[in-house]
C-alpha positions as CSV (number, residue, x, y, z in Angstrom):
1,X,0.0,0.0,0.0
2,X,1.3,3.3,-0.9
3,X,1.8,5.7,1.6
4,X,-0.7,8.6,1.7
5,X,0.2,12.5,1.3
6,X,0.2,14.2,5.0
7,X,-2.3,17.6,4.9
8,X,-0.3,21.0,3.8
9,X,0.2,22.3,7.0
10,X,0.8,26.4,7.0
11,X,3.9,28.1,6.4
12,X,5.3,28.9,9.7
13,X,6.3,32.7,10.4
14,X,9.9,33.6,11.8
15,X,10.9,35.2,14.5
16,X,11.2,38.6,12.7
17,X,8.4,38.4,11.0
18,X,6.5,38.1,14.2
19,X,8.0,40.6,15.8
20,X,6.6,43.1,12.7
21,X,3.4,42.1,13.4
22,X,3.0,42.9,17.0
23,X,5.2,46.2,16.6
24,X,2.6,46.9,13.8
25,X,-0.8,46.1,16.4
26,X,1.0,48.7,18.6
27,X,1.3,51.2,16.5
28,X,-2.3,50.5,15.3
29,X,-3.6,51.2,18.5
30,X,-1.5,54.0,19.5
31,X,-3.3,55.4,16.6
32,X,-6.6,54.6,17.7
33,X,-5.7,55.7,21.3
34,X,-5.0,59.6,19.9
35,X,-8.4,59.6,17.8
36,X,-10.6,58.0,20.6
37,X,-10.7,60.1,23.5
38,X,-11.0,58.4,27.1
39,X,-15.1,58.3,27.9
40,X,-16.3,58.6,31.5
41,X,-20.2,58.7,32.9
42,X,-20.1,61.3,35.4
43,X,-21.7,64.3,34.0
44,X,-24.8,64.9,35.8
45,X,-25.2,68.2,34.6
46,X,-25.7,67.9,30.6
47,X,-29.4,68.2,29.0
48,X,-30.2,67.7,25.4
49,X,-32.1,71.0,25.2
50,X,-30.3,73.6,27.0
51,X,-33.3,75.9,25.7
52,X,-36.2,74.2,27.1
53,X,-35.7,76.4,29.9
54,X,-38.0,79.2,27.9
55,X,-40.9,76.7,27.0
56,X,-41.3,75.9,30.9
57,X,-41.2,79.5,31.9
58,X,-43.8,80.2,29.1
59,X,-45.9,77.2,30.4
60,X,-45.7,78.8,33.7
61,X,-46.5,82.3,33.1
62,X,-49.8,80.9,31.3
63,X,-50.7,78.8,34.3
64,X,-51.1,75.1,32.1
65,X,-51.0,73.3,34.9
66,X,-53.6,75.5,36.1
67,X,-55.8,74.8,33.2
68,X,-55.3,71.5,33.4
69,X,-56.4,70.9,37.1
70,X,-59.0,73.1,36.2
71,X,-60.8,71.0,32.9
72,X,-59.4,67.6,33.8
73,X,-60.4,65.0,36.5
74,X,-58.8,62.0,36.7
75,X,-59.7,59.4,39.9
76,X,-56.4,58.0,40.8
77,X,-55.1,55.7,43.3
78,X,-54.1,58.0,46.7
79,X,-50.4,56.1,46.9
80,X,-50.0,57.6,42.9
81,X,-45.9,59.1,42.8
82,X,-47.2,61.6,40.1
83,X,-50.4,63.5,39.6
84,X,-52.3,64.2,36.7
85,X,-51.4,67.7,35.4
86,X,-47.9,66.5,36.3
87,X,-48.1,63.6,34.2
88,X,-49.7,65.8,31.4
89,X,-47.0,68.7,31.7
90,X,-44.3,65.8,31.2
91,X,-46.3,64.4,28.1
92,X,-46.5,67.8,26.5
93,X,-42.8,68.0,27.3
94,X,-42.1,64.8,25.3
95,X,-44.3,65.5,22.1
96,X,-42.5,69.4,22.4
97,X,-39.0,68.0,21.9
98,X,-40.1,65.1,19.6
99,X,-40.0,62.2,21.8
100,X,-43.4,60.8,20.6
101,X,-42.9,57.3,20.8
102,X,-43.3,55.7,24.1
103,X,-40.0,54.0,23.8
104,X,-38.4,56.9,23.4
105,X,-39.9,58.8,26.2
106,X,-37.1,57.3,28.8
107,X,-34.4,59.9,26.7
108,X,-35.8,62.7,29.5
109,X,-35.4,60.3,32.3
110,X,-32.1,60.0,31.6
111,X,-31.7,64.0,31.2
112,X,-30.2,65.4,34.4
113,X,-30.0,69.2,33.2
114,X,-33.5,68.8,31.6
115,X,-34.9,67.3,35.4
116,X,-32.7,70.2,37.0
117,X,-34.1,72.8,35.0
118,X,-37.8,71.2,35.6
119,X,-36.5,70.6,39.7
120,X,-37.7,66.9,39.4
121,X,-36.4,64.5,41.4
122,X,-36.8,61.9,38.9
123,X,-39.2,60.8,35.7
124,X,-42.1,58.9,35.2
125,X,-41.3,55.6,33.1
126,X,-42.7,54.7,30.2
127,X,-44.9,52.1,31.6
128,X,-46.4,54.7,33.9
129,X,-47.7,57.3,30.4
130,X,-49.0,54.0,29.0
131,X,-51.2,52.9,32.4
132,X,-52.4,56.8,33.0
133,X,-53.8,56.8,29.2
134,X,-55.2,53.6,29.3
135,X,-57.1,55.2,32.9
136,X,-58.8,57.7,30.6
137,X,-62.4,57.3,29.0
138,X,-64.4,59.5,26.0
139,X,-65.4,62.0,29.6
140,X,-61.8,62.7,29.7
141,X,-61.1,63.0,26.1
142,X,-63.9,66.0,26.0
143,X,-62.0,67.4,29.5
144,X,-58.8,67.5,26.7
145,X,-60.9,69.5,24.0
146,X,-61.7,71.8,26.6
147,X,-58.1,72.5,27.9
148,X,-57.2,73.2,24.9
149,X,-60.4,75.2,24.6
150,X,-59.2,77.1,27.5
151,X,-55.6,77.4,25.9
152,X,-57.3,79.0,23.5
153,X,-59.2,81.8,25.3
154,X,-56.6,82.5,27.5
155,X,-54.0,83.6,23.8
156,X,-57.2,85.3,23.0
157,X,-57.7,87.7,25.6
158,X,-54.4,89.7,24.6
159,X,-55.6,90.1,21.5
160,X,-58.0,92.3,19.7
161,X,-61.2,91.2,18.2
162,X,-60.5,90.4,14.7
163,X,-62.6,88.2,11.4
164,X,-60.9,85.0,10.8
165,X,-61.4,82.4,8.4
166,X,-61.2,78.9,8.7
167,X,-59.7,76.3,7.0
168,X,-60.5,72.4,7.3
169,X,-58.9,69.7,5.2
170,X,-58.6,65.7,6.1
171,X,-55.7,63.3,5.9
172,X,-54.9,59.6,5.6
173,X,-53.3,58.1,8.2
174,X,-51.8,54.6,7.7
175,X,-52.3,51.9,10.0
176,X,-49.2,49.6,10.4
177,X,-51.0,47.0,13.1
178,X,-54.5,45.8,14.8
179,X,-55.6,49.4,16.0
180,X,-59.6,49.7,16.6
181,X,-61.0,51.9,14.2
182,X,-58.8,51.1,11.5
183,X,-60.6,50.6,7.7
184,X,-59.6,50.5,4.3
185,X,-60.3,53.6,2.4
186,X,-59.1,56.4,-0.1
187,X,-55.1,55.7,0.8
188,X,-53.1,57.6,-1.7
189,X,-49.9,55.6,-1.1
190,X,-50.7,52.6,0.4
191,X,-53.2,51.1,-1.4
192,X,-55.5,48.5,0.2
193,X,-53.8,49.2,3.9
194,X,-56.2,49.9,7.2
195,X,-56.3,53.9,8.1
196,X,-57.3,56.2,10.3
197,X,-58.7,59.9,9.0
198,X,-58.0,63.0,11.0
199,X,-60.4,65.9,9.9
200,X,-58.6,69.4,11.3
201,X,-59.8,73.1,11.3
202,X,-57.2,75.6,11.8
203,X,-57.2,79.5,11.6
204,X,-56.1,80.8,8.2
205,X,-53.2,82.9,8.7
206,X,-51.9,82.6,12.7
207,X,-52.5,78.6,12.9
208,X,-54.4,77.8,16.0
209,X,-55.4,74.3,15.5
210,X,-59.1,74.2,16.6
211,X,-60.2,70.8,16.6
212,X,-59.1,67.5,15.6
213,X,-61.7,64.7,14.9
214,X,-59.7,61.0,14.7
215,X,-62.6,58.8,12.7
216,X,-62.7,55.8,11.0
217,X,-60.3,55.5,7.8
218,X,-63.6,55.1,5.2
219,X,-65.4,58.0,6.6
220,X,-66.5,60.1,3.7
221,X,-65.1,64.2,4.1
222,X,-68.9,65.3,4.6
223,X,-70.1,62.7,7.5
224,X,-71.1,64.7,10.6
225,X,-69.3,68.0,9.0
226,X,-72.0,69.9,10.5
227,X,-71.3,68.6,13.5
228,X,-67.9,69.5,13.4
229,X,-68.1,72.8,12.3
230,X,-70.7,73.3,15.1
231,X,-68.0,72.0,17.2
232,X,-65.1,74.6,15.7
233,X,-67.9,77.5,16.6
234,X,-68.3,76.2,19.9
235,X,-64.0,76.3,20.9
236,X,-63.7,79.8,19.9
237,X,-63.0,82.9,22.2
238,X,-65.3,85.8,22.2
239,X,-62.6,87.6,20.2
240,X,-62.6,85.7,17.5
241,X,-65.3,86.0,15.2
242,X,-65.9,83.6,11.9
243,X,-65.9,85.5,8.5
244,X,-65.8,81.9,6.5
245,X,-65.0,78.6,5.8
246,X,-62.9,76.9,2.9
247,X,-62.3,73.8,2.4
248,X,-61.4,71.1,-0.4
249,X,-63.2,68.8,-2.6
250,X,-65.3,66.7,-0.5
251,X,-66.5,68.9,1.2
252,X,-69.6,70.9,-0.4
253,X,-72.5,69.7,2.2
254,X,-75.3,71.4,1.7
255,X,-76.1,71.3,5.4
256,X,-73.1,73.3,6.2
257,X,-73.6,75.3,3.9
258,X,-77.1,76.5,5.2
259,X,-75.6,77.2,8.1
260,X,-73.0,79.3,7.2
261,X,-75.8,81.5,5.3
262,X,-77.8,81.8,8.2
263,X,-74.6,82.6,10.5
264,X,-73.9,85.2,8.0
265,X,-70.5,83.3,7.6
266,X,-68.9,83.3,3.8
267,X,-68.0,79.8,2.4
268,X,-65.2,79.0,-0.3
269,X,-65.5,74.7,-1.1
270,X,-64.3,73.1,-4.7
271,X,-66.5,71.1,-6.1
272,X,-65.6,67.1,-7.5
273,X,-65.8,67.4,-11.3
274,X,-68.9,64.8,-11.3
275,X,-72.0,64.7,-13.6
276,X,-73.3,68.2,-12.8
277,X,-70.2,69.9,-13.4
278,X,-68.8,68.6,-16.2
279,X,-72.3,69.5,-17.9
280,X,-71.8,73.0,-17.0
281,X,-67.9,72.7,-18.2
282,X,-69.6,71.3,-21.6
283,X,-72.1,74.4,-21.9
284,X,-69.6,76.8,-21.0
285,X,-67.4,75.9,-23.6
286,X,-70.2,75.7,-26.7
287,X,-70.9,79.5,-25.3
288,X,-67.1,80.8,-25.5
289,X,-68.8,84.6,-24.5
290,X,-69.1,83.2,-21.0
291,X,-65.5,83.4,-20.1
292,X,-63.9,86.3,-18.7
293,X,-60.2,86.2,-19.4
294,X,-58.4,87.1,-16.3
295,X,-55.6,89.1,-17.6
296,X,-58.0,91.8,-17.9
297,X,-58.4,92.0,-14.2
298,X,-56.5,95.1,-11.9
299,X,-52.8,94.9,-12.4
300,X,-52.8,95.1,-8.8
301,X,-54.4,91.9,-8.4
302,X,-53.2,89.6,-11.5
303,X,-51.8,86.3,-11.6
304,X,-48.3,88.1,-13.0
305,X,-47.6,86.7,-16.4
306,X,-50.0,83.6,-15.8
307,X,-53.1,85.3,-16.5
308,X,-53.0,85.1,-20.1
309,X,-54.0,81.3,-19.8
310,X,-56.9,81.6,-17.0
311,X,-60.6,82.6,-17.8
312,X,-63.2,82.2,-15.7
313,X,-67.3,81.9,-15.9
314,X,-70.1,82.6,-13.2
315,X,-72.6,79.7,-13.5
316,X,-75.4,79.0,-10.8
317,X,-75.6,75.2,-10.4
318,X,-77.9,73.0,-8.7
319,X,-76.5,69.6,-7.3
320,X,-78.5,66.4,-6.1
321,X,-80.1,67.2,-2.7
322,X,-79.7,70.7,-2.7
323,X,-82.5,72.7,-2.2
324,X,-81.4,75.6,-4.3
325,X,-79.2,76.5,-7.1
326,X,-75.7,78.3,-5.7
327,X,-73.1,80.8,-7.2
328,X,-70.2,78.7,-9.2
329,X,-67.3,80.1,-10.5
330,X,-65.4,77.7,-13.1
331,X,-61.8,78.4,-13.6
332,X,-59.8,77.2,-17.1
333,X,-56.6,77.3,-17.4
334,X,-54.8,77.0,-21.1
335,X,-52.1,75.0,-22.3
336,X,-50.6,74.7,-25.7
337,X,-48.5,71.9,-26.7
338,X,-46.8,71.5,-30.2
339,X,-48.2,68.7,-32.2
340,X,-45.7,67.2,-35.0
341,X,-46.5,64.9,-38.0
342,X,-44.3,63.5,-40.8
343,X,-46.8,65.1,-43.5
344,X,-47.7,68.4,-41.9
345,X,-45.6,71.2,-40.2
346,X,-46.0,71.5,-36.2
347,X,-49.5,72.6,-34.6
348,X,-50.1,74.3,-31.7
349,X,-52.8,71.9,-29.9
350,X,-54.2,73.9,-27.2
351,X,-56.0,71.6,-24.2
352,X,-58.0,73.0,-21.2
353,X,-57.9,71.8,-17.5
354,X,-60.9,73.0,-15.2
355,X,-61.6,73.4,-11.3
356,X,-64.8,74.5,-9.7
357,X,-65.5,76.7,-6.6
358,X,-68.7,77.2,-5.0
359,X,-69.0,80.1,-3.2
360,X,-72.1,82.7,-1.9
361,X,-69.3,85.6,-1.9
362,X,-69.7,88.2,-4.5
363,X,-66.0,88.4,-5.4
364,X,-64.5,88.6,-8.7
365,X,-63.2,85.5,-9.9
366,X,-59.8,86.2,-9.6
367,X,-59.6,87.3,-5.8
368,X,-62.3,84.2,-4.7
369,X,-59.7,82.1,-6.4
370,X,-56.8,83.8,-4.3
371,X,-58.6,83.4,-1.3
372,X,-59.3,80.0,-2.0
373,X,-55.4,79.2,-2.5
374,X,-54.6,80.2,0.7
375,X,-56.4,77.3,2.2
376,X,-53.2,75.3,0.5
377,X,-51.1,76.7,3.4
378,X,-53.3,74.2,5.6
379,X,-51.5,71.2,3.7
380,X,-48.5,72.0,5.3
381,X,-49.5,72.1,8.5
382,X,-50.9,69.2,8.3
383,X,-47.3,67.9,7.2
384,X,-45.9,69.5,10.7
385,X,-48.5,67.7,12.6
386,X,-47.6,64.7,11.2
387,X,-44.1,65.0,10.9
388,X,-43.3,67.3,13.6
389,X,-46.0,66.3,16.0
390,X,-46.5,62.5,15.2
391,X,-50.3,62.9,14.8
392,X,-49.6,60.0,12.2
393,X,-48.2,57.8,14.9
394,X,-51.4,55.5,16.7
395,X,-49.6,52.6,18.2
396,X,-52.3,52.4,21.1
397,X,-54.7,49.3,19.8
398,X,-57.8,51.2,21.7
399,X,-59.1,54.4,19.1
400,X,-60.0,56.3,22.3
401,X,-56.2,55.6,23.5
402,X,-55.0,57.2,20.3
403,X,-57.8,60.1,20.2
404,X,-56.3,61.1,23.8
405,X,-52.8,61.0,22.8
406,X,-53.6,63.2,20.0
407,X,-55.5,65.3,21.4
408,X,-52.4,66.2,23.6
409,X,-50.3,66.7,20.1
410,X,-53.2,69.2,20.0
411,X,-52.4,71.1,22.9
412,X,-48.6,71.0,22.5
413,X,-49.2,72.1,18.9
414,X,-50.9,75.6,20.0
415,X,-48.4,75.6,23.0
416,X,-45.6,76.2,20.2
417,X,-47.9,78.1,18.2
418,X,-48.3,80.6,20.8
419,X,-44.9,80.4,22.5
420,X,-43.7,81.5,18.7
421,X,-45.6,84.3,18.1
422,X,-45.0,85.6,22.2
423,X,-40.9,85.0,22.1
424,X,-39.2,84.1,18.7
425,X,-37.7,86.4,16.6
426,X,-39.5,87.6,13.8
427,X,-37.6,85.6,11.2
428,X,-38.2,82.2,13.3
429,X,-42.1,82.6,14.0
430,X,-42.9,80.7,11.0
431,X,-40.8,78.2,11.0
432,X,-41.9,74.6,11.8
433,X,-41.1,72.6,14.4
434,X,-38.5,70.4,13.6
435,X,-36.7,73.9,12.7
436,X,-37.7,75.3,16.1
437,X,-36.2,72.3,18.1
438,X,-33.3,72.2,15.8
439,X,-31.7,75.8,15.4
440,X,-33.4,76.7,19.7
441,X,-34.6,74.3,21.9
442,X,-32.4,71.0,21.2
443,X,-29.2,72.6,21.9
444,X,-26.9,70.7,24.2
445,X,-25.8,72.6,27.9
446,X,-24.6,72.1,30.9
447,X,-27.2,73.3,34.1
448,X,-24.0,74.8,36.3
449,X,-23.8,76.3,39.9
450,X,-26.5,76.2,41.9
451,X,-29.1,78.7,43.5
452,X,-29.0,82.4,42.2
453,X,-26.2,81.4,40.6
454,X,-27.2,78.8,38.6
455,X,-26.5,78.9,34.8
456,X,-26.6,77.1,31.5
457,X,-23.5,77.1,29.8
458,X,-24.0,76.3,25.7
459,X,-21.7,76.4,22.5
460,X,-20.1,79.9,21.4
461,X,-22.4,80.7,19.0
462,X,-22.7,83.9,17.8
463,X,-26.3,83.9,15.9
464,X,-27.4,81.2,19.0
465,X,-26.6,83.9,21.6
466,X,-28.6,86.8,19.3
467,X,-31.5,84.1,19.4
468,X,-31.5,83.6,23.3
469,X,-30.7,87.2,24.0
470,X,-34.0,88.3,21.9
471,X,-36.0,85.5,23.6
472,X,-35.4,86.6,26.9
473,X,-36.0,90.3,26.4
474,X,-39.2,89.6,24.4
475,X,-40.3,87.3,26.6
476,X,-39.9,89.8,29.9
477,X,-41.7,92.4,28.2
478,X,-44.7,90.1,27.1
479,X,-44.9,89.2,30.9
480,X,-44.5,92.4,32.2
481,X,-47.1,93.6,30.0
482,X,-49.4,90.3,30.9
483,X,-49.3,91.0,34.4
484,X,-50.4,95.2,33.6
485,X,-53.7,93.6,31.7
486,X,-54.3,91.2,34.4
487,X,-53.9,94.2,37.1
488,X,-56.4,96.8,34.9
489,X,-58.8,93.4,34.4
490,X,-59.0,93.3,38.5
């Protein structure tokens, strides 16, 4: 039998060649060593948002707590560590700085400078948010609507009666589990998926959010829109008094509309391009004298160099179950297109696109249609509530669960809104959220020294300092100046 070949075993390194490799490892981690700086966990004096400071002093100087203890009863268990507006205060705090998931919540438990600057003695966990919502029923959800009622009145009453308008839209929101309530519906990007619909009405212009109505995701636009609107009328101060309503397509219920006339209210809703419509499209364009082009409106008030491919056309119009025909202006807008073939030379193929507003204003057609446009600015704050505010985020399987939770979006929402317009520069007060927390409130500090002479100490920023410097002074003044209103109320 023939011997068999032994396994290759591995070339062997010498001596020197050993001796490279461990001088090389050293040198390796000398290198490391100089980029990675020694750690230690001792500092407990940093907060992630050395500028929360001004929120809580703003929540104090409108008395939230106050207003909370004031609309909302909660029976709790005597031997309870926290109580309710406490527990509310810390919520508000969480959705304010973006912590909206309950996971994430435990990021201001682990905050000394944010529990120093609050003079906590420690946070509430998450489980103890997700056992106090699951404590609250639909009585305490209607206590929420009116705290943020009161939130409401209380801006108000430094501010001179003025006419607003009022915008209301919906929006989808996407169900990623088993939440209650969730159906499938009109979903523009997930098709076929369980949603929820949040109906909103804000103020057109300043962006108090006045009510939020979390529904069922196949809810049509128009169910119970009376009822909401009725609702809307209901949360508003004194001071503020309702000049109209606009809203999308969808929208156009007769019922509501009704009501506006006999409120005297104004009312601004496109129409679907159904049956009725498109008839009145179809007669408008066999009688071309009809439409009024609109670059021979006012300079002062034209579409710029647009206008030379918009006409409009005032056409009363009767829809099924309406009891009588209303004012509607159609709106067409031009557009040319060159049209080639190999036997002809290019044509000019001109095409027409059309949208319809029903109105019982007596504007022109090319101020209605303004107005109407600056409903659009509502679409982006629906983007900031979703996306700065997590009112798209309903993990809680109950639909009650998730109508409380966002109702307290609701009141941290106007919080900022108001905060903003009382303490931000001018350049900042329209900025979103997200911008708010990034360039001013999520700025990491140290909370040093201690009584009197406690301090925050931040980054050398020159335009950070301008911020802060204007926020205090505009802030004392507005307090000052509170305090004078409150004394001449007395």
């Amino acid at each position: 039998m023939l011997p068999q070949p032994s396994a290759k075993t591995p070339d062997k390194k010498t001596r020197r060649q050993r001796r490279e490799d461990t001088l090389a490892q050293r040198r390796m981690q000398k290198k490391i060593r100089r980029k990675l700086l020694p750690v230690t966990f001792d500092n407990t004096t940093v907060t992630e948002a050395a500028n929360f400071q001004f929120i809580e002093v703003f929540k104090h100087l409108i008395g939230l707590s106050h207003l909370v203890n004031q609309h909302l009863t909660v029976a709790r268990s005597p031997n309870c560590v926290y109580a309710t507006d406490q527990l509310i205060d810390h919520l508000v705090d969480c959705i304010v700085l973006g912590h909206t998931r309950f996971s994430h919540i435990e990021a201001l438990q682990f905050d000394p400078g944010y529990q120093i600057v609050k003079g906590l003695d420690r946070f509430p966990d998450e489980s103890t948010f997700r056992k106090f919502l699951s404590e609250l029923d639909a009585e305490h959800l209607s206590q929420l609507i009116a705290v943020n009622r009161a939130l409401l009145h209380q801006k108000a009453r430094g501010e001179e009666t003025r006419l607003i308008w009022i915008d209301i839209d919906d929006t989808v929101i996407t169900l990623f589990g088993e939440q209650e309530g969730g159906a499938v519906g009109y979903n523009p990007r997930y098709h076929g998926r369980p949603s929820l619909k949040a109906r909103v009405g804000f103020i057109s212009g300043t962006g108090e959010l006045l009510h939020v109505d979390l529904c069922s995701g196949d809810n049509h636009g128009m169910k119970d829109f009376l009822t909401f609107i009725q609702e809307i009328e209901a949360l508003l101060p004194p001071q503020y008094i309702i000049e109209g309503i606009r809203a999308d397509c969808g929208f156009a219920d007769p019922a509501v509309m009704e009501y506006a006339e006999q409120q005297g209210w104004s009312y601004i809703f496109k129409l679907p391009k159904k049956a009725t419509v498109k008839k009145a499209i179809a007669y408008l364009q066999q009688h071309p004298a009809f439409w009024e082009s609109l670059a021979e409106a006012p300079e002062d008030i034209r579409f710029a160099t647009e206008d030379d491919h918009w006409a409009a056309a005032d056409i009363p119009i009767l829809l099924g179950g309406w009891a009588r025909a209303r004012r509607c202006v159609i709106y067409r807008e031009s557009h040319e297109t060159e049209q080639t073939t190999p036997d002809q030379p290019a044509l000019m193929l001109t095409t027409y696109t059309f949208q319809a507003i029903i109105t019982n204003t007596e504007d022109k057609p090319l101020p209605l249609l303004r107005s109407y446009n600056q409903r659009a600015n509502v679409e982006n704050r629906i983007d900031e509530l979703k996306e700065g505010y997590a009112v798209e985020q309903n993990s809680q399987h109950a639909l009650l669960r998730n109508q409380i939770f966002c109702q307290l979006k609701v009141l941290a929402y106007n919080l900022v809104t108001w905060f903003k317009q009382v303490a931000l520069p001018d350049e900042l007060q329209t900025c979103e959220i997200k911008t708010v927390r990034r360039a001013i409130l999520k700025i990491p500090g140290n909370v040093v020294g201690s009584g009197r002479y406690r301090h925050i100490r931040m980054p050398a920023w020159p335009r950070l300092r301008e911020i802060v410097e204007t926020m205090t002074k505009k802030l004392g003044e507005w307090a000052g100046q509170r305090r004078k209103d409150t004394l001449s109320c007395a």
